[in-house]
C-alpha positions in Angstrom: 97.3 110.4 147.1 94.7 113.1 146.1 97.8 116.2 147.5 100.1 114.2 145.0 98.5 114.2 142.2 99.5 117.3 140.7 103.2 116.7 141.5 102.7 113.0 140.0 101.8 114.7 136.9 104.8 116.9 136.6 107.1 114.4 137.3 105.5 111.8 134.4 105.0 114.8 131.7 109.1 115.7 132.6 110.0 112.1 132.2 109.1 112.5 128.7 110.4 116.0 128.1 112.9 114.7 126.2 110.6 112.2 123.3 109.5 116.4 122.0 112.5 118.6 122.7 115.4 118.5 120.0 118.5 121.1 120.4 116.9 124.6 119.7 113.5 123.9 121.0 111.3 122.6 123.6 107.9 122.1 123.1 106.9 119.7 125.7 104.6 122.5 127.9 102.3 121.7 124.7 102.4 117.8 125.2 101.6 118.3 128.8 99.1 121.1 127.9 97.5 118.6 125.6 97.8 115.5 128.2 96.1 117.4 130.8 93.3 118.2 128.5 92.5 114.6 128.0 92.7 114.1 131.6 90.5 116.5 132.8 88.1 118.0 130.2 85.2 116.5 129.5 84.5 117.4 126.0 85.1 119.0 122.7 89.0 118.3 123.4 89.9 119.8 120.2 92.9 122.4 119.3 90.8 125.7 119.9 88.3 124.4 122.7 91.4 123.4 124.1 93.5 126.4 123.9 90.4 128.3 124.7 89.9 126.5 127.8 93.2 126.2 128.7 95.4 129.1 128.1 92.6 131.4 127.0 94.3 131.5 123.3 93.0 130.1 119.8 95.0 127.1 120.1 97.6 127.4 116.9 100.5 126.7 118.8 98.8 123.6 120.0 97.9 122.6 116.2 101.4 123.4 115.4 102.7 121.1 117.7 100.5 118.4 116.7 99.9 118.5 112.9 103.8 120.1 111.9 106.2 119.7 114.8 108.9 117.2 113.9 109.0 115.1 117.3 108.6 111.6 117.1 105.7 109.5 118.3 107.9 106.5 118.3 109.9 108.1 120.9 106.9 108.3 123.1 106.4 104.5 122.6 110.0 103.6 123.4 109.6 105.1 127.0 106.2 103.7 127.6 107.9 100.1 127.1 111.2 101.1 128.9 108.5 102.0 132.0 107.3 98.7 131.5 110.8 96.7 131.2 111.7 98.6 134.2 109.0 97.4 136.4 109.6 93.9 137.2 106.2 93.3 138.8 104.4 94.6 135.6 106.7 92.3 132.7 105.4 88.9 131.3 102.1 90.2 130.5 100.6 89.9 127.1 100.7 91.9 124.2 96.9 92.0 122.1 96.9 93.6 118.7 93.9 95.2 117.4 92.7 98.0 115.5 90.0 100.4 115.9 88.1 103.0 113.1 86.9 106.7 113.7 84.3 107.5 111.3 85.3 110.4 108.5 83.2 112.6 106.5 85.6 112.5 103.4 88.8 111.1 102.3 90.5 114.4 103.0 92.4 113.1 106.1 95.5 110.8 106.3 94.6 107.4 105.9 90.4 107.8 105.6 88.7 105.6 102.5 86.1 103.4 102.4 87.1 100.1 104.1 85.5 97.8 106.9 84.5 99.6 110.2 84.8 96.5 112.7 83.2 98.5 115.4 80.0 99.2 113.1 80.4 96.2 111.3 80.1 97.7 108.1 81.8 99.4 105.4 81.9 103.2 105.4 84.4 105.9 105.1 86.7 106.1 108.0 90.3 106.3 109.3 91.3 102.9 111.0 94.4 102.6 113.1 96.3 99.3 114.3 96.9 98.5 117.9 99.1 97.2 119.8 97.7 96.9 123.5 99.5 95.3 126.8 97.6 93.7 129.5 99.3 92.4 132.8 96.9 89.6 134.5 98.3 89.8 137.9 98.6 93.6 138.0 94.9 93.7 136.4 96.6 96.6 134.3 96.3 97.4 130.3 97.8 100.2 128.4 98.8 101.0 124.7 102.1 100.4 123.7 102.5 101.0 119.9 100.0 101.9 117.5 100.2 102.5 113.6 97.9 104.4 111.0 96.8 102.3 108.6 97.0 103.3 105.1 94.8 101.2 102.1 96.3 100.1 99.2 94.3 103.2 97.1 96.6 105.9 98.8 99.4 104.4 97.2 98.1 104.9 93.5 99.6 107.3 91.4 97.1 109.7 91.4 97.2 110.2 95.2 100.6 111.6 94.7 99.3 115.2 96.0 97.5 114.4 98.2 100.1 112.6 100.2 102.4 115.5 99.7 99.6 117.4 100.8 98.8 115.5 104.0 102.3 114.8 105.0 103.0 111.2 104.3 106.4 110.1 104.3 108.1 109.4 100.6 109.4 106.3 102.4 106.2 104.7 103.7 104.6 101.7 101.3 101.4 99.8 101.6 101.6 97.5 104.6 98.6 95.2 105.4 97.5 95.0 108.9 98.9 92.1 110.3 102.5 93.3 108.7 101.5 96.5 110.7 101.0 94.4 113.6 104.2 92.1 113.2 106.2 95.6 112.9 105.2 96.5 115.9 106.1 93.3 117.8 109.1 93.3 116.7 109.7 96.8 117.8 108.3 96.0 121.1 110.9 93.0 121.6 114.0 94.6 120.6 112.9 97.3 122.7 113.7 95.0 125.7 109.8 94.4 126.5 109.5 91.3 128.7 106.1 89.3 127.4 104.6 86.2 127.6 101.8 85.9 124.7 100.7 87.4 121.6 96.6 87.6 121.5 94.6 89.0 118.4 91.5 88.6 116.4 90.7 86.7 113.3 92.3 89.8 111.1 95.4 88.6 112.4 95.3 85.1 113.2 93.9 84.1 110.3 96.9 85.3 108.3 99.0 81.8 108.6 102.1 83.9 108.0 101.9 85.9 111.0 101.7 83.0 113.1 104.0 80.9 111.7 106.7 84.0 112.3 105.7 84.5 116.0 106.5 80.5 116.4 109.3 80.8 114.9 110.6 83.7 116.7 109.8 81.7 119.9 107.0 84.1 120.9 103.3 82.3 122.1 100.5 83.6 120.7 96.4 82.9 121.0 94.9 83.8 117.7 91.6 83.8 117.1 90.4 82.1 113.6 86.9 82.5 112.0 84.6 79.4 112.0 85.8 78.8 108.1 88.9 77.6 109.3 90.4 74.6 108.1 92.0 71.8 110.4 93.4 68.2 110.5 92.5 66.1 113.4 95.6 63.8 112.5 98.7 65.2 110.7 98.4 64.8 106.8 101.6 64.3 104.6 102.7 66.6 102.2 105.1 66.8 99.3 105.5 67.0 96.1 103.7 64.3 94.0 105.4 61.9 91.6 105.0 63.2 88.3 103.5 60.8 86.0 105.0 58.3 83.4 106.7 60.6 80.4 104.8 63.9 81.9 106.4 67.0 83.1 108.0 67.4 86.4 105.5 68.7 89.1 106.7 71.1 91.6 104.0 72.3 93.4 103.1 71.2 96.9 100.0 69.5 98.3 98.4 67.3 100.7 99.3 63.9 99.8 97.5 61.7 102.1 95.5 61.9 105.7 92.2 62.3 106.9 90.0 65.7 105.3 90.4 68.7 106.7 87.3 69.9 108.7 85.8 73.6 109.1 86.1 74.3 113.6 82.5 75.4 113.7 81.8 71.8 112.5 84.2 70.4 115.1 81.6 72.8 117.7 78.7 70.8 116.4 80.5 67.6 116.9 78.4 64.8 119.2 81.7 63.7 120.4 83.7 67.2 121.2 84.2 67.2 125.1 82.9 70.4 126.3 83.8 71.6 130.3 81.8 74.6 131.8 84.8 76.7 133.2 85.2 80.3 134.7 86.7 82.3 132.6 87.3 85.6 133.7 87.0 87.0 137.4 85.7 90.9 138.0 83.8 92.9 140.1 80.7 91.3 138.9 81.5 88.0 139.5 82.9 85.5 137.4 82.1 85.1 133.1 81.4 81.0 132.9 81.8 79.9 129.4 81.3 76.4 127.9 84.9 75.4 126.7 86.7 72.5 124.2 90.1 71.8 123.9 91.7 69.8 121.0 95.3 69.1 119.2 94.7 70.3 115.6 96.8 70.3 112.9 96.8 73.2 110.3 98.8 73.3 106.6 100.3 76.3 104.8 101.2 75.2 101.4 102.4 78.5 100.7 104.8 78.3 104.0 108.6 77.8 103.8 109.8 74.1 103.2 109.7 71.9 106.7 106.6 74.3 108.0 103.8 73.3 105.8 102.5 71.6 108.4 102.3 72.6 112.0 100.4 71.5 115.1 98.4 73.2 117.4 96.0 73.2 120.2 92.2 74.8 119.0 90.2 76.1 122.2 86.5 76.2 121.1 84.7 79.0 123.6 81.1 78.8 123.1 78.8 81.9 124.9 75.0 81.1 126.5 73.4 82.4 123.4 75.1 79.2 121.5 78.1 82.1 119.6 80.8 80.1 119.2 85.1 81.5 119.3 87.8 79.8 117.8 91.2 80.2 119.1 94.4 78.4 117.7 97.5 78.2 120.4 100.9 76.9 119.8 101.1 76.0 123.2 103.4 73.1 124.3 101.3 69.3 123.7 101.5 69.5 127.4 100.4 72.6 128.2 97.3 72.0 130.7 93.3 72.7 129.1 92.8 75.1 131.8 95.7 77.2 131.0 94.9 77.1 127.4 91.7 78.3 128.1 92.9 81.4 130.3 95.6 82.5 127.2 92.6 82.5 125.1 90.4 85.0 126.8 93.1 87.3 126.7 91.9 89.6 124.2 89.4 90.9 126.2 91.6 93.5 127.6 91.9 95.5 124.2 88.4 96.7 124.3 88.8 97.8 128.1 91.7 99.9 126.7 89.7 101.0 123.4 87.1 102.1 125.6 89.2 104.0 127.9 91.0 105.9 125.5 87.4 106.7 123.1 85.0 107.2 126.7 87.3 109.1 129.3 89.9 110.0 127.1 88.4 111.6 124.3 90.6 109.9 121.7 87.5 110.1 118.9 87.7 113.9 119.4 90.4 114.5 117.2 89.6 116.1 114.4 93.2 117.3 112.2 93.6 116.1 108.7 97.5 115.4 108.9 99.5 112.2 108.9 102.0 113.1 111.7 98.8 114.9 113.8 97.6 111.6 113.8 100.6 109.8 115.0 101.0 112.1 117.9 97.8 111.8 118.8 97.8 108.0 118.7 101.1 108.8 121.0 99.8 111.2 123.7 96.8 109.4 123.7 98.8 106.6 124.6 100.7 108.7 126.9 97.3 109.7 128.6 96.3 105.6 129.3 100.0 105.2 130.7 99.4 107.6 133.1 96.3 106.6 134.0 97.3 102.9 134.4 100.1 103.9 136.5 98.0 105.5 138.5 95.4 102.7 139.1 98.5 100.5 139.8 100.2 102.3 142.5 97.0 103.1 144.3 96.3 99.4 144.2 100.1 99.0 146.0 98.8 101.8 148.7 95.4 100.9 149.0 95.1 97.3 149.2 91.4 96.1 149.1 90.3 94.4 152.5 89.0 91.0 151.9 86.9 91.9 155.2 85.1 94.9 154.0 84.2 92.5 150.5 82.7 89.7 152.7 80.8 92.4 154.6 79.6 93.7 151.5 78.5 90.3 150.0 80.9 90.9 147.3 83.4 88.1 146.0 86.0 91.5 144.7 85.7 95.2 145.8 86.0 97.3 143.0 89.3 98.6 141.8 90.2 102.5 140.6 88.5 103.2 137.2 89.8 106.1 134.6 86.7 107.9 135.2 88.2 107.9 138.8 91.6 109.4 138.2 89.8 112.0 136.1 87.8 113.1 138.8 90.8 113.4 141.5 92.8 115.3 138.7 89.8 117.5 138.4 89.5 118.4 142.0 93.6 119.1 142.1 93.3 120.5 138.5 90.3 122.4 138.2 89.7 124.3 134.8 89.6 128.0 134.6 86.7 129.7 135.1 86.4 132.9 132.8 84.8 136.6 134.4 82.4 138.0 132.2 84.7 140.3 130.8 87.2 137.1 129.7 84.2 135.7 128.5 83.1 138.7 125.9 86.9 139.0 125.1 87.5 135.5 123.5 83.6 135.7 121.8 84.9 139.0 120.4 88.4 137.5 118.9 86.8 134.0 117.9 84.0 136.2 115.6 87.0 137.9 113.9 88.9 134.7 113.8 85.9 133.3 112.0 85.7 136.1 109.7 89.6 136.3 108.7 88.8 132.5 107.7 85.9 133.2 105.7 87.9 136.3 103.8 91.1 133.7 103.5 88.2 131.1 101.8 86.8 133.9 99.4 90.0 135.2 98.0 90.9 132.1 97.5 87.9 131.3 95.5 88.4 134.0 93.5 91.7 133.6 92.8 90.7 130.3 91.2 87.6 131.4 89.2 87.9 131.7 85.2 88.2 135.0 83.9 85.0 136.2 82.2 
């Protein structure tokens, strides 16, 4: 597999020659320029470094490809899912939205404010993206099939007007929260033809009632996890309208009419009488990730929901970890639907922070520095171009190289361990080496990166000058 690896290459970047050429141009040699870069540098996988590195130029073409070429990231999307819809063996597999935030020294870039940092917990200025992940159990395979920059509500105020003109925004994009981000993207993915069996996500998004209560009505399953705060019936409560009293005015608004109170789930985790099962949850190299479990039928209301789908009932797995951390996750499984099952679909989201870490580790993805909106979306896209390739590779060395349950037993291991993305890197390095510069080369680019720098800092002053007030 090692001789092919090169050819393998070719033949994924020209299946997706045509998502960057249009009828005069062809700029795909930069997508595959930029591809390999995230393959098989190590660091500083930014525009010059890159074209430095690579080409022994200052990178512009490469930043003109990214930040102002008009190709479409969706078009790189679209083929990842037709690869997908193609592959029989890989569809049925679960779709996980998420979002992750890169950390920005101003608001100067497309989409950067100050607004919650879930991976630092905090709130800071940053650039936060939306995810929309795809993990295949059987195949053990996860990849990144959509993803959307996320723009706050402040960039759509009047007086950002420049600077959206500035930063290339589209005139016809409007403030969309995250989980309307998120139910964009589903939808995209299922007209798209992409086979799938579950919807997982966080509390972001499952604790928006509307997003759910779409996905069951578009028949799609989905495990969404709920923070502790959550409200639930244990029985179904009635709803309706109430009478209006004697000679009073007509009341119209809708509300619980009767049933038992509705009870926070961290309270139904404290519970004498919840039945808790120690189950496995997870299988890996490491062994398997027990977890104390609870399954119940809960009922959940959404006053604000359309008429007929106030209420609506579904299963609540309670996962709760050895430090006594408890996760809630609300199902709309079938009332049949077996508790171990229920279980499995709700440790599903695990996968996204494989991916997240694949892309920001091996990948590079948090190297990207440009400020513009449509650099970002082709980076979200050949990043996501990059983990396609990478996940193709794991799975069709897993098809040639099929791990001998002999050789695990002699190695007192339950699973040997499969191909990892810092594995493919290293075979693409050996096939793909980067070029090493003589001395002379070296002094060359040195030489035209000082008067680079210096045409920049004369650019800078005149500009500076031309803005300062006459004395």
């Amino acid at each position: 597999m090692l001789d092919q690896a090169v050819t393998r290459l070719q033949e994924f970047c020209q299946r997706f020659r045509h998502c960057f050429r249009n009828r005069t141009h062809d700029p795909s040699p930069h997508a595959a320029v930029y591809l390999r870069a995230q393959l098989t540098m190590d660091d500083r996988r930014n525009f010059a470094h890159i074209g430095r590195t690579l080409h022994g130029d200052d990178g512009q073409a490469l930043q003109q490809f990214m930040s102002d070429s008009p190709w479409q990231a969706q078009s790189v999307f679209r083929q990842i899912q037709a690869d997908l819809a193609a592959t029989p063996a890989l569809t049925g597999g679960t779709l996980i939205l998420d979002e992750t935030a890169e950390e920005k020294a101003g608001t100067h870039n497309a989409g950067a404010a100050r607004q919650y940092d879930g991976r630092r917990g905090k709130l800071d200025v940053c650039r936060v993206d939306t995810w929309l992940g795809y993990f295949h159990p059987t195949a053990h395979l996860w990849t990144l099939v959509d993803a959307e920059l996320f723009l706050p509500e402040e960039w759509f105020r009047a007086g950002c007007a420049e600077k959206r003109r500035t930063l290339g925004i589209p005139d016809e994009r409007r403030f969309q929260t995250k989980p309307e981000l998120g139910w964009q993207m589903i939808q995209r993915a299922r007209a798209q033809g992409l086979s799938f069996a579950l919807v997982a996500m966080d509390a972001l998004y499952g604790s928006k009632q509307r997003l759910r209560a779409d996905l069951d009505a578009a028949g799609m399953g989905y495990a969404a996890e709920v923070p502790s705060s959550t409200l639930v019936y244990r029985k179904p409560p009635r709803v309706g309208v109430p009478r209006s009293a004697a000679g009073g005015r007509p009341r119209t608004k809708t509300c619980v009419l009767s049933g038992p109170r509705p009870v926070e789930v961290r309270a139904l985790a404290r519970h004498r009488n919840t039945p808790w099962r120690r189950v496995r949850v997870r299988g890996g190299e490491r062994g398997w990730l027990e977890a104390e479990c609870a399954v119940q039928r809960v009922w959940t209301v959404d006053l604000d929901g359309a008429a007929g789908q106030q209420v609506r009932e579904e299963w609540l797995v309670i996962r709760r970890e050895a430090d006594g951390d408890c996760s809630y996750t609300l199902l709309n499984a079938p009332a049949e639907t077996p508790a171990t099952e229920l279980i499995e679909r709700s440790c599903q989201r695990y996968f996204v922070e494989r991916l997240i870490e694949d892309a920001k580790g091996p990948l590079g993805f948090d190297e990207f520095c440009a400020q513009k909106y449509r650099a970002v979306e082709h980076h979200l896209a050949l990043t996501a171009l990059a983990l396609w390739f990478v996940a193709q590779t794991k799975w069709d060395w897993a098809q040639l190289q099929r791990r001998d349950p002999q050789l695990a037993r002699e190695m007192e291991v339950e699973l040997l361990p499969a191909l990892s993305t810092a594995n493919v890197r290293e075979l693409l390095q050996a096939v793909l080496p980067l070029p090493e510069l003589t001395v002379e080369q070296a002094m060359e680019r040195v030489v035209e990166h000082l008067i680079n720098r210096a045409r920049s800092t004369r650019s800078r002053l005149r500009k500076q000058q031309a803005g300062a007030p006459s004395p």
